[in-house]
DRENBA-442547 format. One record per residue (C-alpha): x, y, z. Coordinates in nm, 3 decimals. Each point is the difference from the previous one (the first is absolute). Layout:
<sites>
east; north; up
X; Y; Z
...
</sites>
This chain:
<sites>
east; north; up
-3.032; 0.533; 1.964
-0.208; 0.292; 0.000
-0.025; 0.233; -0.224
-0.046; 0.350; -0.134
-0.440; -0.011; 0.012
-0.229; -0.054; 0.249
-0.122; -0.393; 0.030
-0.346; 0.081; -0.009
-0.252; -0.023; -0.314
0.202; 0.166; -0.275
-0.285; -0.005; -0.272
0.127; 0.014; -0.357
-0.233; -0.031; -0.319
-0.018; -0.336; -0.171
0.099; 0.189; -0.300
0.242; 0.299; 0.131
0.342; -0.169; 0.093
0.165; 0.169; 0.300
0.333; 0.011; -0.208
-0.191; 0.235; -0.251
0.187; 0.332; 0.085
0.354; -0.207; -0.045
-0.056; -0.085; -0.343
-0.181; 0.348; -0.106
0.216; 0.138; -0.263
0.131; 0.360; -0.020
-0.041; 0.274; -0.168
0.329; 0.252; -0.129
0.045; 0.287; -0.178
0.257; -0.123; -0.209
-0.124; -0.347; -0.053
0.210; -0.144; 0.197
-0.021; -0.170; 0.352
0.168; -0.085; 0.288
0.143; -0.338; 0.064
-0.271; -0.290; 0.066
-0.284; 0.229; -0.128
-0.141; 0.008; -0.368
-0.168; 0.282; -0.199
-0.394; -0.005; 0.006
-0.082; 0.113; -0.369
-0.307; -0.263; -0.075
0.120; 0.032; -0.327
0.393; -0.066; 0.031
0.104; -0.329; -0.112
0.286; 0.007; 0.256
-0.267; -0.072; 0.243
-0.017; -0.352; -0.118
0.367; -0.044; 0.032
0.030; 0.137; 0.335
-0.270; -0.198; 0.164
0.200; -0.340; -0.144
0.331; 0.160; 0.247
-0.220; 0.081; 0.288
0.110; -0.195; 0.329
-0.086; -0.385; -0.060
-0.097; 0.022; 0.392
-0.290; 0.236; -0.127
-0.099; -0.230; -0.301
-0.279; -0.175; 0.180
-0.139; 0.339; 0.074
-0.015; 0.142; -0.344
-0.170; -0.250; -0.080
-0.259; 0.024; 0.227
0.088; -0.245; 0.260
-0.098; -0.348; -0.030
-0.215; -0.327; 0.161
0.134; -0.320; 0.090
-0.181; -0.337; 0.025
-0.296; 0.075; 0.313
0.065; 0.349; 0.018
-0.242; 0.287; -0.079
0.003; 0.383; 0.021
-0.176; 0.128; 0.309
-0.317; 0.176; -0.014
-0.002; 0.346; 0.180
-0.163; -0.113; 0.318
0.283; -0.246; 0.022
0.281; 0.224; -0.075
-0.118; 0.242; 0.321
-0.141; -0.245; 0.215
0.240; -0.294; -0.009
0.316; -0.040; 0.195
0.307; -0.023; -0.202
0.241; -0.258; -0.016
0.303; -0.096; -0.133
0.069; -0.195; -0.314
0.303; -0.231; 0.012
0.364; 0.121; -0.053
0.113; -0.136; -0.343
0.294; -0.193; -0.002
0.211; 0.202; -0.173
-0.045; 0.229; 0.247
0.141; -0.233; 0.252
0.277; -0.071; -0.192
0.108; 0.400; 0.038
-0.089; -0.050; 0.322
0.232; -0.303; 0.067
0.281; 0.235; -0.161
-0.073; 0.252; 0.272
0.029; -0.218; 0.266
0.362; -0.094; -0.150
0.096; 0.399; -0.044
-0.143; 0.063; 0.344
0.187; -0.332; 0.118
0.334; 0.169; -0.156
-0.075; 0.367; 0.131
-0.057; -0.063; 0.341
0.242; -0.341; -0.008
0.278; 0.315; -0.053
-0.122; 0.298; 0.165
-0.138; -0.154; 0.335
0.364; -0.092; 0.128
0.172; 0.336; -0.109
-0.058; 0.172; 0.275
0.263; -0.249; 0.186
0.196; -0.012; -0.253
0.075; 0.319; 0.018
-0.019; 0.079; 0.383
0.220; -0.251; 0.119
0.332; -0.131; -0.036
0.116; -0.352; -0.167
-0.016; -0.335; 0.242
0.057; 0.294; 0.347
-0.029; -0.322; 0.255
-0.364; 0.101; 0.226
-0.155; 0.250; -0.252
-0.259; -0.043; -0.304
0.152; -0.092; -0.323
0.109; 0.241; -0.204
0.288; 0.112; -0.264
0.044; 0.382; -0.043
0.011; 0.180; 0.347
-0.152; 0.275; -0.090
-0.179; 0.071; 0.261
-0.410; 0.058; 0.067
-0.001; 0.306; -0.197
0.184; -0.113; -0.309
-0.206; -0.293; -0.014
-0.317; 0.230; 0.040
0.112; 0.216; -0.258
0.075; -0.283; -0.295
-0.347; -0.156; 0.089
-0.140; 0.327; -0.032
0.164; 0.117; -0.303
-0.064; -0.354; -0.135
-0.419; -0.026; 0.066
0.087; 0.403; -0.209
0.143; -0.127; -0.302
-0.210; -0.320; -0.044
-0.306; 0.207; -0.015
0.119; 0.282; -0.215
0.109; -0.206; -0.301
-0.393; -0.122; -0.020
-0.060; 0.322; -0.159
0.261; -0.029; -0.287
-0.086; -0.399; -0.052
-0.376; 0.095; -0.059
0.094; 0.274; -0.284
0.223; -0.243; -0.171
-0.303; -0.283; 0.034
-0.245; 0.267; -0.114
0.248; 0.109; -0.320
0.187; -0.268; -0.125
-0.026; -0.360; 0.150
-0.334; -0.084; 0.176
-0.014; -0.161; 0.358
0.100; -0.322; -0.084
0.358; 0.081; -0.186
0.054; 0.265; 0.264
-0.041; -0.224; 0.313
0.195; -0.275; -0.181
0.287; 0.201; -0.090
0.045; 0.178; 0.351
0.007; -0.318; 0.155
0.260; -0.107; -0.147
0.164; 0.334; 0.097
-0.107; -0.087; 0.394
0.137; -0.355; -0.074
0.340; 0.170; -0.079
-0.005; 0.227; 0.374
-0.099; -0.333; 0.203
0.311; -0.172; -0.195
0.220; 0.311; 0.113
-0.151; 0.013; 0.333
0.096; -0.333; 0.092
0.348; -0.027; -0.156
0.088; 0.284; 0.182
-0.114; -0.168; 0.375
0.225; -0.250; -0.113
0.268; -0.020; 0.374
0.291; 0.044; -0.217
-0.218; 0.325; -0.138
-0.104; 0.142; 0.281
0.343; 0.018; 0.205
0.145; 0.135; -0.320
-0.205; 0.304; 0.019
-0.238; -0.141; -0.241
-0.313; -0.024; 0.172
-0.134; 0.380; -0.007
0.121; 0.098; -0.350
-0.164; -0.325; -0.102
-0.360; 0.125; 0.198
0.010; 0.313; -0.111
0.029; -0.095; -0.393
-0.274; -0.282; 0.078
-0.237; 0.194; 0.137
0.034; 0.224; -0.314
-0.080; -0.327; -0.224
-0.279; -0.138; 0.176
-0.155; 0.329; 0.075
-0.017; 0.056; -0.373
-0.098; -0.344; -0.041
-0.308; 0.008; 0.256
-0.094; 0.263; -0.202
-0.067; -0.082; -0.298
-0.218; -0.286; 0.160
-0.172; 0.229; 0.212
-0.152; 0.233; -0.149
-0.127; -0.298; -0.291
-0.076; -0.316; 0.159
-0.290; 0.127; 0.186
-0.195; 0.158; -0.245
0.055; -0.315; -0.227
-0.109; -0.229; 0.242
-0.350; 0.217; 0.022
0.005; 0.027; -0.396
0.004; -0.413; -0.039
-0.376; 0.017; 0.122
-0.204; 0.104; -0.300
-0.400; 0.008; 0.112
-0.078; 0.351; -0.006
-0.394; -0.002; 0.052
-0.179; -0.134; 0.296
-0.125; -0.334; -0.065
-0.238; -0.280; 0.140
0.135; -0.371; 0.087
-0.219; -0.301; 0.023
0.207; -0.286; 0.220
-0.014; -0.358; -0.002
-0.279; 0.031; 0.273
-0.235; 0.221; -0.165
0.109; 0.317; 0.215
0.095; 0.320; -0.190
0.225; 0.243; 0.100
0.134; 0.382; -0.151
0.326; -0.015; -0.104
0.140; 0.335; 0.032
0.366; 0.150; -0.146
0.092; 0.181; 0.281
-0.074; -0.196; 0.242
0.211; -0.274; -0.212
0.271; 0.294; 0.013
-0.006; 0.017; 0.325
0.055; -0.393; 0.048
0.300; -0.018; -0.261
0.174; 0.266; 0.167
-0.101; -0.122; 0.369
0.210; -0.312; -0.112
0.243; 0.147; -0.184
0.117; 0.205; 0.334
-0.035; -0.367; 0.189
0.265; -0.119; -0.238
0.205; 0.306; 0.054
0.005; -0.103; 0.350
0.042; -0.368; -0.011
0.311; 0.099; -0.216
0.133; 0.225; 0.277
-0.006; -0.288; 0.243
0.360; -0.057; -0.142
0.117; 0.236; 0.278
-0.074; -0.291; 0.225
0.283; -0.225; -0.229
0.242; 0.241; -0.076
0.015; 0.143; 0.377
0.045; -0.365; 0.100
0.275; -0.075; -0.267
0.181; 0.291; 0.092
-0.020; -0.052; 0.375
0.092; -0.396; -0.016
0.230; 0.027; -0.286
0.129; 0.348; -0.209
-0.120; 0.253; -0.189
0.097; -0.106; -0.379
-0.279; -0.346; 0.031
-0.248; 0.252; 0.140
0.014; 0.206; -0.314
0.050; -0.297; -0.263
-0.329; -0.150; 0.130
-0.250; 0.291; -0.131
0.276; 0.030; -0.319
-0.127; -0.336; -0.084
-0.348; 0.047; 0.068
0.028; 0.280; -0.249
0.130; -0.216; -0.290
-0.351; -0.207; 0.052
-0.176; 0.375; 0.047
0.122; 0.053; -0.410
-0.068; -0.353; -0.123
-0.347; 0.005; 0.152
-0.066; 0.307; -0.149
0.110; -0.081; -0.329
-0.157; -0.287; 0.013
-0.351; 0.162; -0.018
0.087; 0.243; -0.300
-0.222; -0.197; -0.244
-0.282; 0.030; 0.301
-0.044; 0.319; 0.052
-0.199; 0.345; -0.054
0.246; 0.191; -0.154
-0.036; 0.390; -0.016
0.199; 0.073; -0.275
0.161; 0.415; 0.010
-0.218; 0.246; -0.082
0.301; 0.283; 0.066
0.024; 0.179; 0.345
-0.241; 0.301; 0.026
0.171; 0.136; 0.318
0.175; 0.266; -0.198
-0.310; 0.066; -0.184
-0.170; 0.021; 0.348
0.292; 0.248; 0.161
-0.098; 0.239; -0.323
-0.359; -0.022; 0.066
0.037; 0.111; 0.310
0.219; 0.268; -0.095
-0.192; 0.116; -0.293
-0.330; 0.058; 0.229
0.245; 0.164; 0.278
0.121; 0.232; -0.241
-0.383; 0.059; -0.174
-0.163; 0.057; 0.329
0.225; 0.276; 0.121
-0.090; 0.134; -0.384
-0.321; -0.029; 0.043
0.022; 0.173; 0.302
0.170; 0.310; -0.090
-0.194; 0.047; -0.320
-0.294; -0.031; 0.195
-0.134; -0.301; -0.159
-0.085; -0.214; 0.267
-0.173; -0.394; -0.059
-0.365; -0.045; 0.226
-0.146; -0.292; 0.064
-0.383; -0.116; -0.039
-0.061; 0.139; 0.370
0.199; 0.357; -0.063
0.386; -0.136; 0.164
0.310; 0.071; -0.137
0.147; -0.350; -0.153
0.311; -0.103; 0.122
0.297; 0.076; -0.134
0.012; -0.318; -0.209
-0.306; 0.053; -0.180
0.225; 0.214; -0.193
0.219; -0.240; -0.185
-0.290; -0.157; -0.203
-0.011; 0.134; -0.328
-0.356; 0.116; 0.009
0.125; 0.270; 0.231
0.312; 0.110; -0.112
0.047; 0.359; -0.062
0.035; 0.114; -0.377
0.408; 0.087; -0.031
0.128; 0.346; -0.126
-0.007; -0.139; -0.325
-0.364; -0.085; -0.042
0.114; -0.362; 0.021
-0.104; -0.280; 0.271
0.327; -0.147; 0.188
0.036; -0.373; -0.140
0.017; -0.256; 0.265
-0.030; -0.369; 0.001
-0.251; -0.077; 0.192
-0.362; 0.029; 0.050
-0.289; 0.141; 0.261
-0.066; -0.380; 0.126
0.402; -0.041; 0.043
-0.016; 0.312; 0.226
-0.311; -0.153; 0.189
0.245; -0.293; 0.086
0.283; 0.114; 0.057
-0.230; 0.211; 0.259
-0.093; -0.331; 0.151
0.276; -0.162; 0.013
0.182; 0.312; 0.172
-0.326; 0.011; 0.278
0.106; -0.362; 0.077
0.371; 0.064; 0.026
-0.066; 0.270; 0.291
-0.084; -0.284; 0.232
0.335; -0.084; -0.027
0.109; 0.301; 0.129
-0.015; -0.184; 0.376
0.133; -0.269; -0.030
0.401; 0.045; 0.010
-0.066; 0.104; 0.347
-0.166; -0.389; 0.039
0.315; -0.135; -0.205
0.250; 0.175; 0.280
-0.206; -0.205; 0.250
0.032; -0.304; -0.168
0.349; 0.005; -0.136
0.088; -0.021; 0.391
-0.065; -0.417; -0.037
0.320; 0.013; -0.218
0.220; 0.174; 0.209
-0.042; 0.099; 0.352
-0.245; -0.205; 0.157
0.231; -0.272; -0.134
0.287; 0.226; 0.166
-0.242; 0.010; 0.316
-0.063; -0.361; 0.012
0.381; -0.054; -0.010
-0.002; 0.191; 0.304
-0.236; -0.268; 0.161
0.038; -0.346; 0.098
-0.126; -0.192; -0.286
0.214; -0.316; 0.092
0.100; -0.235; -0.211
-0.257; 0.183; -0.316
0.241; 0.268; -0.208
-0.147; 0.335; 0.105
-0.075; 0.057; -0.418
-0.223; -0.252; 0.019
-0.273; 0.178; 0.166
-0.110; 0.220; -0.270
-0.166; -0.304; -0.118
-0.260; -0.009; 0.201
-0.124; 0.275; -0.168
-0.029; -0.226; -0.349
-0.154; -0.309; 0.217
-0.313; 0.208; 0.103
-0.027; 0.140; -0.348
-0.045; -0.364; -0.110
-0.186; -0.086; 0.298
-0.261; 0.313; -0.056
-0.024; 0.092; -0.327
-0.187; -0.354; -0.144
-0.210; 0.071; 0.329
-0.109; 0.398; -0.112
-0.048; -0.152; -0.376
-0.218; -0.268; 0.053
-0.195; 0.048; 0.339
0.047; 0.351; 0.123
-0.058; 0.194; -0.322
-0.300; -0.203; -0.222
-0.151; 0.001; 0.441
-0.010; 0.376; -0.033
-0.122; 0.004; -0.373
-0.279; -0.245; 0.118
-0.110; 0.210; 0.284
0.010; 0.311; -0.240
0.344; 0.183; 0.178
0.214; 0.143; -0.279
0.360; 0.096; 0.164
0.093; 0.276; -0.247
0.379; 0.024; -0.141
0.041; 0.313; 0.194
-0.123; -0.148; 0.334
0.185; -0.315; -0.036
0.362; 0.242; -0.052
-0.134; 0.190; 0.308
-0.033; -0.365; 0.204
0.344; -0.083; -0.141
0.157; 0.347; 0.148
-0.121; -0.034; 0.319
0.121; -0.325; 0.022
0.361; 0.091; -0.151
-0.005; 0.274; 0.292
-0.083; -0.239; 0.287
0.274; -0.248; -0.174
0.256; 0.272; 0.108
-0.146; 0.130; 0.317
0.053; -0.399; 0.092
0.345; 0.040; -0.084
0.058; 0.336; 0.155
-0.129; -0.158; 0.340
0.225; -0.347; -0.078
0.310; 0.224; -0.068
-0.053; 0.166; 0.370
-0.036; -0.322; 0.141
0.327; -0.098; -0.131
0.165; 0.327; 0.086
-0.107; -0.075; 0.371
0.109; -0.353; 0.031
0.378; -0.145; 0.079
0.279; -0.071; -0.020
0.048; 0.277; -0.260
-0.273; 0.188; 0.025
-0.039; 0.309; -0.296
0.369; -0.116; -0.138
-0.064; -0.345; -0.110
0.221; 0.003; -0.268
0.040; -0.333; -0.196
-0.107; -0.195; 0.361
-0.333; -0.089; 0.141
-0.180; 0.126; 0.242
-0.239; -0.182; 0.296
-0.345; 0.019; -0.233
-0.151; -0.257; -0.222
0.029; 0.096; -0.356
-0.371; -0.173; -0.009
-0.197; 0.303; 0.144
0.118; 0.187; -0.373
-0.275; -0.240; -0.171
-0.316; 0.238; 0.042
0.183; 0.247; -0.160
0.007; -0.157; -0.288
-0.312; -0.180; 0.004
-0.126; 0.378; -0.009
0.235; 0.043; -0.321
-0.156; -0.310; -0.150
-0.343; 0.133; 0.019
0.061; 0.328; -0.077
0.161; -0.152; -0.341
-0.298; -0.188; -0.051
-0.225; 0.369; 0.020
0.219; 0.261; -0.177
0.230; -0.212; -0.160
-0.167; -0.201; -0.215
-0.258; 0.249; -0.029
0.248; 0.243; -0.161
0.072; -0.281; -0.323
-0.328; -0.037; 0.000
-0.116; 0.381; -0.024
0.307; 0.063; -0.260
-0.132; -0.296; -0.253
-0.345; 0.089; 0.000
-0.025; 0.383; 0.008
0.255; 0.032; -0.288
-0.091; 0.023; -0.370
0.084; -0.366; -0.121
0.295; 0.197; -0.267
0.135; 0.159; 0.392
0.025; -0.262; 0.212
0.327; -0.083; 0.014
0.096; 0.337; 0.023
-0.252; 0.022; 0.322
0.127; -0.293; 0.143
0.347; 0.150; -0.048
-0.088; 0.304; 0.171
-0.142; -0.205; 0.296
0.324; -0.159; 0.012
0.174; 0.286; -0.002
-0.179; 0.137; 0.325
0.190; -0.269; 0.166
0.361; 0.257; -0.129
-0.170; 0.221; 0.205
-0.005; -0.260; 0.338
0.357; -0.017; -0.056
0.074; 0.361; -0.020
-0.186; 0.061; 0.335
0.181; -0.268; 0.088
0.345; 0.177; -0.049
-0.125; 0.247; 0.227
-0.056; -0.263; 0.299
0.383; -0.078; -0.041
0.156; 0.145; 0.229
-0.235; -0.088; 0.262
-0.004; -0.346; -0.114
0.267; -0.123; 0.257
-0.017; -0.056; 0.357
-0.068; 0.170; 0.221
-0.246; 0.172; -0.157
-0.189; -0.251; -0.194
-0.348; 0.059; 0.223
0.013; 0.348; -0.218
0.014; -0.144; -0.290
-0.313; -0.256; 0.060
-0.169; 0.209; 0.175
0.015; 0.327; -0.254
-0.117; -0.256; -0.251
-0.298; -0.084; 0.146
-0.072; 0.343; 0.090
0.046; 0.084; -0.367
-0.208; -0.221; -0.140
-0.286; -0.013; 0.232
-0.013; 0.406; -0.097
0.021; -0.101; -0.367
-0.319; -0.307; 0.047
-0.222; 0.257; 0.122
0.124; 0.249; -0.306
-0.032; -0.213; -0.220
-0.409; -0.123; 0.088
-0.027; 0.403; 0.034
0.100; 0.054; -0.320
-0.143; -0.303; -0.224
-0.315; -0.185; 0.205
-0.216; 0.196; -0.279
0.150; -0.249; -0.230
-0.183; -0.309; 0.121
-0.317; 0.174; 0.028
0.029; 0.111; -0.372
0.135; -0.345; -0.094
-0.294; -0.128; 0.163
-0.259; 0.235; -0.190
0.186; -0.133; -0.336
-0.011; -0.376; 0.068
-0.399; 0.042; 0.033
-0.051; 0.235; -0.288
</sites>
């Protein structure tokens, strides 16, 4: 995967860890500080004790790194000069990574068949399976309300991760939460169930469960699987041949996470059973399958508990953060009517932030400073991490282009003559050239660039990925036509085929697959690396989030997500987000360039 920084020389000191400014303590008024953080007094004993509760992920770092067996620190010539690589993953990474590939396995086991499920009617002789008849609209909706809700609970899993349990007790107690929806799910697609009425009530509560479920692993198991690799420092490698090469963290990043979202894929290949079981056989096997791989989703994760880099909680600072940002709201527009505005070095006004630090607060009526909890270097990041979050400003448009896999270009394809293939199991092609590319960008397209000295910033990469997501549904704007204008039925298909091979819907998501591969993975990447290390599951959260945001656009689409006016819907999509690509470069392309600048200071 890559991720947040540019891939070219990122120089750091020998002696001047890149994680300094995440373990820099803060400074209060009141002696007090916010979750994660510790008070600076040199002279405070409680300094001692808090570095002993500081993230064991961060351990290595405080103590200034370390050297293995035929390793070496780089000299400065080295560290700009050299072409990074990546070290390799640690095990207990995989082992995370092997429990996302069950989750994943699970998710998209469920989710990729509900959009017949729901559509269509139970054993209707000549139609697609099905068990609701609710029509293309209804099953639209769920799937829509359903991507919604399993990307809004993210946010509340990471505060309770951040405040009480840690990563590891939160991902292990939610799944047992999703293990209790996948139970429901597929007692209720039981036949006796489902011509009882059952079937929908039964959804509806499921996709409750397992949306709270998939998030609580969400918004945790990805930075974990980042935290289990502890090098901090560039360092040199001597191998059994004599060669030496840079090992760089980033670039090590980069590769954890590039397989990480390989596994995520490989797991969603499930589709492929499920859409098979429920085609050749019924619904209620097509659900137990990815029930069961769940139960071996828990155990392997458990499994590993005595392996792994555990953060342990430090207490959520997002309500410290929302009062931060409301303290130097409220002091700016003080500062402004009293006159007292904040320059910089070069004359400028600050921004409104600059505010909440302490140093310039404004003196209160009563001679007194306002207490707060937090410090001028909090403020700094919390600043940062809010510069990287507006990147994700774009991307729910991308996540209404891409939720279309899940429910009407599988609607479209059952619209085509797929013959004897269940038209649900074409939105796994999409998953086989994300297994098919991604090893091929991580080992031979990326270190090729690095070698010939191209860096592919973050923000280009999203822009690539954009474009792509916008051709993706031009594609299926111009398939959608072609079905409209072939027989026997024409613009009214309805639950029967018409003369067109479902096969010419491929490119479009080929298209999809790459564009995941640019913005995507990207995005994960840009939310671990540009947060403070005590933020990141909040940052990850939020970029989760932006995919609530997809699904309220997508609510929009509804009622133009039936035939015959389905060519709208693609074809507004594209138009949407091929206006929102070229925003998006317009408004953040000076990011690379100062990324750039960094990596070489």
């Amino acid at each position: 995967m890559v991720f947040g920084f540019s891939r070219g020389a990122s120089k750091q000191h020998p002696h001047n860890s890149a994680q300094d400014d995440d373990r820099s303590s803060l400074r209060t008024v009141k002696n007090a500080a916010p979750p994660g953080y510790a008070d600076d007094d040199d002279n405070n004993e409680k300094e001692l004790d808090s570095k002993k509760s500081i993230d064991v992920a961060y351990q290595d770092v405080l103590d200034d790194d370390f050297l293995k067996e035929n390793e070496r620190w780089p000299t400065a010539e080295e560290e700009a000069t050299w072409v990074r690589q990546a070290d390799h993953v640690p095990r207990r990474a995989f082992l995370i990574i092997v429990t996302e590939f069950c989750e994943r396995f699970t998710y998209y086991g469920v989710s990729g068949i509900f959009q017949n499920y729901i559509q269509n009617g139970y054993k209707v002789p000549n139609s697609n399976p099905g068990a609701i008849d609710g029509g293309k609209q209804m099953a639209t909706g769920l799937g829509n309300f359903f991507q919604f809700w399993c990307y809004i609970t993210p946010i509340f899993a990471a505060i309770i991760a951040d405040q009480w349990w840690g990563k590891y007790k939160t991902i292990l107690v939610f799944a047992i939460v999703y293990l209790v929806g996948d139970l429901i799910l597929t007692l209720t697609s039981l036949p006796s169930s489902i011509r009882h009425g059952g079937a929908l009530p039964g959804l509806v509560i499921s996709m409750i469960i397992i949306g709270l479920g998939t998030g609580g692993i969400k918004s945790n198991v990805s930075p974990m699987v980042a935290e289990q690799y502890q090098r901090s420092r560039p360092f040199v490698r001597r191998l059994k041949n004599g060669k030496e090469i840079l090992i760089d963290r980033e670039t090590t990043i980069q590769s954890i996470f590039n397989w990480f979202y390989w596994a995520i894929n490989v797991g969603s290949l499930s589709a492929i059973a499920t859409s098979e079981l429920e085609h050749n056989v019924d619904f209620w096997p097509a659900y137990l399958l990815p029930t069961l791989m769940f139960v071996i989703c828990i155990v392997v994760f458990w499994l590993g508990r005595n392996k792994y880099v555990r953060s342990p909680p430090t207490g959520s600072i997002l309500v410290v953060a929302f009062q931060c940002l409301f303290t130097g709201f409220r002091q700016s527009r003080k500062a402004k009517k009293a006159g007292h505005l904040i320059l910089d070095d070069q004359g400028k006004k600050v921004g409104w932030m600059e505010y909440a630090k302490p140093s310039n607060m404004m003196i209160e009526e009563d001679g007194a400073a306002k207490p707060v909890v937090w410090n001028d270097n909090f403020v700094d990041e919390l600043h940062r991490t809010l510069r990287a979050c507006k990147v994700f400003l774009f991307f729910p448009v991308y996540w209404l282009c891409y939720g279309q896999i899940t429910n009407n270009l599988v609607s479209q394809a059952g619209e085509m003559n797929s013959g004897s293939v269940p038209n649900d199991i074409m939105q796994n092609i999409d998953p086989l050239f994300l297994i098919v590319f991604i090893p091929i960008f991580d080992k031979l397209v990326y270190p090729g660039l690095r070698r010939c000295g191209l860096v592919i910033g973050p923000v280009m990469r999203i822009f690539i990925g954009f474009l792509l997501a916008a051709i993706a549904m031009a594609y299926a704007a111009i398939v959608q036509h072609l079905i409209y204008n072939s027989g026997p039925h024409y613009d009214h298909p309805g639950s029967d085929h018409n003369d067109i091979s479902a096969a010419i819907q491929i490119p479009a998501y080929a298209f999809i697959a790459w564009s995941e591969i640019f913005a995507s993975i990207t995005g994960l990447e840009y939310a671990y690396t540009r947060a403070p290390h005590n933020m990141k599951s909040i940052v990850m959260s939020i970029f989760l989030f932006t995919n609530c945001g997809g699904a309220i656009l997508a609510f929009a689409f509804n009622p133009i997500s039936a035939d015959p006016r389905l060519v709208e819907n693609f074809a507004i999509a594209a138009g949407l987000m091929g206006g929102f690509a070229f925003l998006f470069f317009f408004c953040f392309f000076k990011y690379d360039r100062k990324d750039k600048q960094t990596s070489n200071c």
